[in-house]
C-alpha positions as CSV (number, residue, x, y, z in Angstrom):
1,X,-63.9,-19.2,7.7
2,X,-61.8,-22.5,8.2
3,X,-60.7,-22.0,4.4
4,X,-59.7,-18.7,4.4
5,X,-57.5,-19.9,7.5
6,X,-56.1,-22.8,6.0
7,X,-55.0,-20.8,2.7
8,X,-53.3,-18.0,5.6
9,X,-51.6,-20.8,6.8
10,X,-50.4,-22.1,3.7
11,X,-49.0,-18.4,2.6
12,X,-47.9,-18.2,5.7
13,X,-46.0,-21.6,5.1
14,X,-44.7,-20.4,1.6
15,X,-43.1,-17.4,3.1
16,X,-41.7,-19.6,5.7
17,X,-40.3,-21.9,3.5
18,X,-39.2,-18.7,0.7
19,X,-37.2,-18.1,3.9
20,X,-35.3,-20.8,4.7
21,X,-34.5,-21.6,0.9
22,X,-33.0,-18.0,0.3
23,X,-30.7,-19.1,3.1
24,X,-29.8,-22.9,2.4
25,X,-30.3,-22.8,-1.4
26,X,-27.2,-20.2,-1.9
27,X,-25.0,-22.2,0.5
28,X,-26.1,-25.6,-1.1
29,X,-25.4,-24.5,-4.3
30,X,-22.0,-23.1,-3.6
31,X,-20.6,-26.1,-2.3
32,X,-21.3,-27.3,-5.7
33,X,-19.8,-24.7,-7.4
34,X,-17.1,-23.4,-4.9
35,X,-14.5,-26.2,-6.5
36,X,-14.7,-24.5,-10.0
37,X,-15.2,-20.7,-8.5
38,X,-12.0,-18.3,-7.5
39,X,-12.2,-18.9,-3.8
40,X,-9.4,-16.1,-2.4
41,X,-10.0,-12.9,-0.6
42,X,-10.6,-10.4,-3.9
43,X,-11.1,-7.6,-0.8
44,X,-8.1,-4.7,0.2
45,X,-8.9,-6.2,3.3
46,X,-8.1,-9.3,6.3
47,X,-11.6,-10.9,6.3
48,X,-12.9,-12.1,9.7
49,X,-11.9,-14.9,11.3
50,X,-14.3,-18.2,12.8
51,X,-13.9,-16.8,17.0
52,X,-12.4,-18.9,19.5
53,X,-13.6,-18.9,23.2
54,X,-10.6,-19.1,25.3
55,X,-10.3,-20.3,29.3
56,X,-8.3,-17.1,30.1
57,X,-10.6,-14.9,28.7
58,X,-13.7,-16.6,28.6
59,X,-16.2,-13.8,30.0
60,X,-15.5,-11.3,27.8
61,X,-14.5,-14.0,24.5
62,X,-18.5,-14.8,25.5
63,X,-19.7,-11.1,25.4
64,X,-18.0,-10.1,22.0
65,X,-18.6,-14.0,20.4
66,X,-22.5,-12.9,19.2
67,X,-20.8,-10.1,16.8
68,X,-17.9,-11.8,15.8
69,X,-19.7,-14.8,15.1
70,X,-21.7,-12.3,12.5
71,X,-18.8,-10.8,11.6
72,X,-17.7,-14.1,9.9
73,X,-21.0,-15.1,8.6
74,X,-21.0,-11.6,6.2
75,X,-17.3,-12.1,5.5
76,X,-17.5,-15.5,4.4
77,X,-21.4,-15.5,2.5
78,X,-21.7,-17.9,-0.1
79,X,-21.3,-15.8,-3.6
80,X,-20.3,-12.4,-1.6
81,X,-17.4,-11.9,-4.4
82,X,-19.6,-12.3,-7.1
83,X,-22.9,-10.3,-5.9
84,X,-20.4,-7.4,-4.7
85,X,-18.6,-7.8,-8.0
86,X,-22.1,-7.4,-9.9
87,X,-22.9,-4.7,-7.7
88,X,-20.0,-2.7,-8.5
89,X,-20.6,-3.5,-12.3
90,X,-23.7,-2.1,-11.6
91,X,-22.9,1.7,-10.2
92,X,-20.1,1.8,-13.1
93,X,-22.5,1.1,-16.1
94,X,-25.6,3.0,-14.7
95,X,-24.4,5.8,-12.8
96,X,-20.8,6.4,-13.5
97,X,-19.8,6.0,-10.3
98,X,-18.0,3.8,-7.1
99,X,-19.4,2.8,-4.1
100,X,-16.8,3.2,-2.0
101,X,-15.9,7.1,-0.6
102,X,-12.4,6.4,-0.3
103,X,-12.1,5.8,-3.9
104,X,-12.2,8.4,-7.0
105,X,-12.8,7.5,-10.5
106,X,-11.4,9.8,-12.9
107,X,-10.8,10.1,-16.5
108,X,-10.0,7.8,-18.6
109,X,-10.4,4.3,-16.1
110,X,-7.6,5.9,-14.0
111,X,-9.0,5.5,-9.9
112,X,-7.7,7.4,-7.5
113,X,-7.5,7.3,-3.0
114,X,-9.4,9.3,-1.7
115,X,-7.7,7.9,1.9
116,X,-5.9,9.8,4.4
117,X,-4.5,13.0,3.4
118,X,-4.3,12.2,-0.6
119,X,-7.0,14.4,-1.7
120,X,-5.8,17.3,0.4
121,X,-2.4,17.1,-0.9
122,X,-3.6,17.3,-4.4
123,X,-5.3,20.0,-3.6
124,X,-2.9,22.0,-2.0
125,X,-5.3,22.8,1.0
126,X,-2.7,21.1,3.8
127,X,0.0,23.0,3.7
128,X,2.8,23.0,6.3
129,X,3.5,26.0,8.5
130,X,6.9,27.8,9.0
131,X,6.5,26.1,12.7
132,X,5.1,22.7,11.2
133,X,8.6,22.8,9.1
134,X,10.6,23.5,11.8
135,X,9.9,20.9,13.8
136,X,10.0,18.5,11.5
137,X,13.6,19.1,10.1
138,X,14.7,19.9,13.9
139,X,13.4,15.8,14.3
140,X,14.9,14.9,11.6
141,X,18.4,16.5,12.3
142,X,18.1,15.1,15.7
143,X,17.4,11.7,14.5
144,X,20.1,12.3,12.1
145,X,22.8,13.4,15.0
146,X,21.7,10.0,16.7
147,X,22.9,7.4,13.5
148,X,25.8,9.3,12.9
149,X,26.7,8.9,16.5
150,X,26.3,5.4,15.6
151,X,28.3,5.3,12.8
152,X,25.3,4.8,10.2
153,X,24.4,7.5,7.5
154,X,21.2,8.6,7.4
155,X,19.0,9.2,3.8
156,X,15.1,10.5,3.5
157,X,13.3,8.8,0.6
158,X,10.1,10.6,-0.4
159,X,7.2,8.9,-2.5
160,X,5.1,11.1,-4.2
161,X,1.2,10.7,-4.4
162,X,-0.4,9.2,-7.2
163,X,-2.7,12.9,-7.3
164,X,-0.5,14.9,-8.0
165,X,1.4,12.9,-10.7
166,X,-1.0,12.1,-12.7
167,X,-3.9,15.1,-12.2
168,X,-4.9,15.3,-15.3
169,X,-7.1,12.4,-14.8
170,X,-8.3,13.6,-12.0
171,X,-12.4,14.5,-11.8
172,X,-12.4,18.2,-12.8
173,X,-14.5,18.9,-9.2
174,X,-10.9,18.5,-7.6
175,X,-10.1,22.1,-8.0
176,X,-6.3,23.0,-6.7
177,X,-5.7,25.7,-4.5
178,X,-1.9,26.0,-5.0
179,X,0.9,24.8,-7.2
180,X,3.0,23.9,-4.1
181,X,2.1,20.6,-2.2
182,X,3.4,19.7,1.4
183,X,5.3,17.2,-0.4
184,X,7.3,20.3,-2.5
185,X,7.7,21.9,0.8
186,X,9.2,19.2,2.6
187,X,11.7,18.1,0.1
188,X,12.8,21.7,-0.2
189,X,12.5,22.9,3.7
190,X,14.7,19.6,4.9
191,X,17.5,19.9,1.7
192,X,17.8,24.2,3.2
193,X,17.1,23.0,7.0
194,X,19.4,20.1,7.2
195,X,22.1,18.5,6.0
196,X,20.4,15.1,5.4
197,X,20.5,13.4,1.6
198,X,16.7,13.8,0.4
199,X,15.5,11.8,-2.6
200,X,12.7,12.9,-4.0
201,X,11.6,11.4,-7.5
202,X,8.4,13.8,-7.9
203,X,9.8,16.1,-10.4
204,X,11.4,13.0,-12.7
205,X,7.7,11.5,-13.1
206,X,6.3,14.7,-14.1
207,X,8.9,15.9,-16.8
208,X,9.0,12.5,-18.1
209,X,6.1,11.3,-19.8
210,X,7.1,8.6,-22.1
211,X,6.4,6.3,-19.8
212,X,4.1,5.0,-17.4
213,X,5.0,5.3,-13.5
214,X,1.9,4.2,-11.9
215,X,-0.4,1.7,-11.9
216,X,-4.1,3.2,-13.0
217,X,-6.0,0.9,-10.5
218,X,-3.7,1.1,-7.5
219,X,-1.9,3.8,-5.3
220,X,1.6,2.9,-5.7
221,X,4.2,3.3,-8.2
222,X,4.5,0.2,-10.7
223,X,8.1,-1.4,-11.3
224,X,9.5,1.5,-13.4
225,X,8.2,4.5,-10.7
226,X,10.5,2.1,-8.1
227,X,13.4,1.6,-10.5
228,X,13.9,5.2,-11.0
229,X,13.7,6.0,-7.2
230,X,15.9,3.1,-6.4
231,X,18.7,4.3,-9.1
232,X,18.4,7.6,-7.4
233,X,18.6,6.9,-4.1
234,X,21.5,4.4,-4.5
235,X,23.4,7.7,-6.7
236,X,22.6,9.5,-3.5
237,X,24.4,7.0,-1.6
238,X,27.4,7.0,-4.0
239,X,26.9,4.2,-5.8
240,X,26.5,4.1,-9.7
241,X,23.0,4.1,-11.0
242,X,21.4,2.4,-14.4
243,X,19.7,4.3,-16.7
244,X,16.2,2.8,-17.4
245,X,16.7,3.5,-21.4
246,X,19.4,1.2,-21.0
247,X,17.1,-1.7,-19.5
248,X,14.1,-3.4,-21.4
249,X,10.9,-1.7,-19.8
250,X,7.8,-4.2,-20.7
251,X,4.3,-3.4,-19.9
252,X,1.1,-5.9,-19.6
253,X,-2.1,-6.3,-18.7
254,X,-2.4,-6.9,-14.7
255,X,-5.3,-7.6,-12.7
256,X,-7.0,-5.0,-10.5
257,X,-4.9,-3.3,-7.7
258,X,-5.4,-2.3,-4.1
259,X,-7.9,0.1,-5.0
260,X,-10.1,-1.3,-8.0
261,X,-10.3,-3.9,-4.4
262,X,-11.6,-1.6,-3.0
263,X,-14.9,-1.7,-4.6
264,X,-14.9,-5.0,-6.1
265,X,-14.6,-3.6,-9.4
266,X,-15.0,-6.6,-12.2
267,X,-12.1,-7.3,-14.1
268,X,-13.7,-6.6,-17.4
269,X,-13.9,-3.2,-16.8
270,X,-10.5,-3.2,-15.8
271,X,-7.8,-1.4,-17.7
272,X,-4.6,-1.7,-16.1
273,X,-0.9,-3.0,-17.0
274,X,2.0,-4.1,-15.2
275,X,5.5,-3.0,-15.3
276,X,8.9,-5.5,-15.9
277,X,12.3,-4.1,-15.7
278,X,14.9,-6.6,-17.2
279,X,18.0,-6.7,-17.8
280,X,19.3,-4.9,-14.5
281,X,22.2,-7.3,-12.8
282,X,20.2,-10.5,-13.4
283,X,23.3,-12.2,-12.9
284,X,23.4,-11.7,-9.0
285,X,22.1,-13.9,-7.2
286,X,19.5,-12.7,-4.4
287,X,19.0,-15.3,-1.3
288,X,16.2,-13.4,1.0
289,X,15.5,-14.7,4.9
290,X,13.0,-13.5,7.7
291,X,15.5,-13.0,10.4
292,X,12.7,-11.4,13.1
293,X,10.5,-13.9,11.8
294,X,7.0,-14.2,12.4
295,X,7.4,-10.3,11.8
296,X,7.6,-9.7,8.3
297,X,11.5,-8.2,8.0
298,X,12.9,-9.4,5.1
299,X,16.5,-9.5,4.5
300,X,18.4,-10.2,1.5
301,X,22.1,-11.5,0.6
302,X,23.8,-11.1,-2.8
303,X,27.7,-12.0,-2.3
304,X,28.7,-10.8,-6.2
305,X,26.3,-7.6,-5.5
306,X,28.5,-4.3,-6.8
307,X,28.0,-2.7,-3.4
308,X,29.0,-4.5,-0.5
309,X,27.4,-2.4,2.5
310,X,24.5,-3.5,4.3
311,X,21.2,-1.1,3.7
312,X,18.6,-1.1,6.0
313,X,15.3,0.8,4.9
314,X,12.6,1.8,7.5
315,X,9.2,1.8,4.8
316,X,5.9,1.6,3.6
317,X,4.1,-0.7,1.0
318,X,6.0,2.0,-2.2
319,X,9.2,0.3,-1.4
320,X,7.8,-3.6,-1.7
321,X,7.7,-2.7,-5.8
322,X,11.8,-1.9,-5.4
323,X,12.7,-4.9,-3.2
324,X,13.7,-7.1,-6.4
325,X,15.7,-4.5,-8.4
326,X,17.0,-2.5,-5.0
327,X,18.4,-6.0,-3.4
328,X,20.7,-6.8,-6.5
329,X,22.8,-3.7,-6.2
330,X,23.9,-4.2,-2.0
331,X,25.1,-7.0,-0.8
332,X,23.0,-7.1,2.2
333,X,19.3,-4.8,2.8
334,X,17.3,-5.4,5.2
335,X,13.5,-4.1,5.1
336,X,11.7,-3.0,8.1
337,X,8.0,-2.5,7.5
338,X,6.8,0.6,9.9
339,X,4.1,-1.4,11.2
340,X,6.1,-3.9,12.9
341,X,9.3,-2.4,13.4
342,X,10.5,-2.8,16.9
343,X,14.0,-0.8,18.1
344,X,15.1,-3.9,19.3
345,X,15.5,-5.2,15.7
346,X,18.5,-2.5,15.4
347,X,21.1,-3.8,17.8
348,X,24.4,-2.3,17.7
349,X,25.1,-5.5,16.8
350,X,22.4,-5.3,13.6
351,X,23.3,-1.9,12.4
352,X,23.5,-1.3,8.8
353,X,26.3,1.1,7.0
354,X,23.0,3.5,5.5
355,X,19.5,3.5,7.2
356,X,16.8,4.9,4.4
357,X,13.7,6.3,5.7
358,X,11.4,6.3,3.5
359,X,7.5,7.4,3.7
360,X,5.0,8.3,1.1
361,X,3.5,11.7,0.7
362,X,0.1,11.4,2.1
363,X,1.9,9.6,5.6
364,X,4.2,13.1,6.2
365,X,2.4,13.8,9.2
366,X,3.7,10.3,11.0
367,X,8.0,11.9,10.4
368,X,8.2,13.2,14.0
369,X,6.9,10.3,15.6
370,X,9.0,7.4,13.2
371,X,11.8,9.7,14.0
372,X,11.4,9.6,17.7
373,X,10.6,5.3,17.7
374,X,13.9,5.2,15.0
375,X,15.7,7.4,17.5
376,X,15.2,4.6,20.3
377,X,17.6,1.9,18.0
378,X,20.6,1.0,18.5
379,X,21.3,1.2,22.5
């Protein structure tokens, strides 16, 4: 009897001890390692942050400290990269497939988002109503009646989905219910509705296939989709555009892009290449500032720009990928993230000669709303 409760003690002592070292041997052994290891966030995400207990708050800092303290523990793992990297490797080689819903893989090692509204506006299942229209253009023209009030022209910029531009790739499951998206309706209802300048690039990407517009691991446009949508939004404006067979176009490989991220997908099954546009007024000089600073408004100077007017664009993470080329050709643009814009940033005394709104497709349903916090600048 005594032995056979000594030898449960001593399994019971192993599996004790089994414990503890498949918690401290991983964290041991990555403080040796860490030094020669990539040690940034490889996640399409803020990872949490060590919680802080403050006086003012202390109470409910206490209740909440538990989960956040957890919270930081699974962000921060020792070798959480590299087991969620061999994870993903995993579900690619075995099964064929991602674990992540909000990402698609199609054809070919092109991904796709299957975030937000994307997947209904490739499909055509989301269309807009004579009333949804309406409204929409009647924002817009009101928003428009405001700026010119002002004294500052008003120009819509519309990004196309990713989808839709490239659906061939697409998984064959992601059957289309119509050739018309909300993105052809809009473009069309505001040019017949209103009298506001719309740029919409959609068209160009599709009849154009020489070249490649968007990256194959990401959602946005690469350097050549935002060259073309800059040159035709500063023609809109009046200005004279560059042709980009006139420019050297180079591609290369990249590493993996907001949505390979997504799913920790390991680079070596990664097939994806950046875009460089040279040659486009790389004699102007570009100083940028963050005037609104800690908010992240950039601004940018070039005194021997062509244009001299100040640009102000109202945006989401497509224009970022036109910032370099865009801020050559004005003499002064100034970006305002929708995130963080506040009205107060547009003064009277801050107002620019052309505010550009611009908003990807799969965002459409935000217009009325950016129109009415837009509407509240400049008084």
């Amino acid at each position: 009897m005594k032995k056979k409760i000594k030898n449960k003690i001593r399994i019971c002592g192993c599996m004790v001890g089994c414990f503890w070292a498949m918690l401290l041997v991983p964290n041991l052994l990555w403080l040796l390692v860490s030094p020669w290891m990539a040690n940034t966030n490889t996640e399409n995400r803020v990872l949490a942050e060590f919680p802080r207990i403050t006086a003012d708050s202390f109470y409910e800092d206490l209740e909440s400290y538990p989960r956040q303290i957890e919270d930081y523990i699974n962000d921060h793992a020792a070798f959480r990269s590299q087991f969620l990297s061999l994870n993903a490797g995993i579900n690619l080689v075995l099964f064929r497939s991602v674990d992540n819903p909000t990402v698609i893989r199609g054809r070919e090692n092109w991904y796709f988002f299957n975030g937000g509204a994307s997947v209904e506006d490739y499909r055509g299942q989301n269309l807009l109503s004579e009333t949804d229209l309406i409204t929409i253009a009647s924002k817009v023209l009101e928003a428009n009646r405001h700026f010119e009030e002002l004294g500052v022209e008003f120009v819509i910029l519309l990004a196309p989905n990713k989808e839709r531009i490239y659906g061939e790739y697409m998984p064959s499951c992601y059957t289309r219910l119509s050739d018309i998206t909300r993105y052809d309706q809009l473009a069309e209802g505001l040019r017949e509705l209103t009298d506001v300048p719309i740029v919409a690039p959609k068209s160009y990407y599709l009849e154009n296939r020489d070249k490649l517009w968007y990256f194959k691991s990401d959602t946005h446009w690469n350097e050549a989709g935002a060259f073309v949508a800059g040159q035709m939004l500063i023609e809109t404006l009046g200005g004279n555009p560059t042709a980009l067979e006139d420019l050297d176009v180079c591609y290369d490989y990249r590493g993996p892009g907001d949505i390979a991220l997504l799913f920790h997908m390991p680079d070596r099954f990664l097939e994806d290449y950046s875009c460089t546009v040279n040659g486009y007024y790389e004699e102007v000089s570009v100083i940028p500032e963050m005037p609104f600073s800690p908010a992240p408004i950039t601004r940018t100077h070039a005194e021997n720009a062509p244009d001299k007017r100040h640009i102000a664009l109202f945006h989401d993470s497509f224009t970022l990928v036109m910032m370099d080329k865009f801020s050559r050709y004005f003499q002064q643009v100034t970006y305002y993230p929708w995130q963080d814009f506040s009205p107060e940033y547009l003064t009277k005394e801050e107002l620019p000669d052309v505010l550009v709104y611009e908003v990807v497709e799969r965002d459409i349903a935000r217009i009325v709303s950016d129109m009415d916090e837009l509407m509240l600048a400049g008084r």
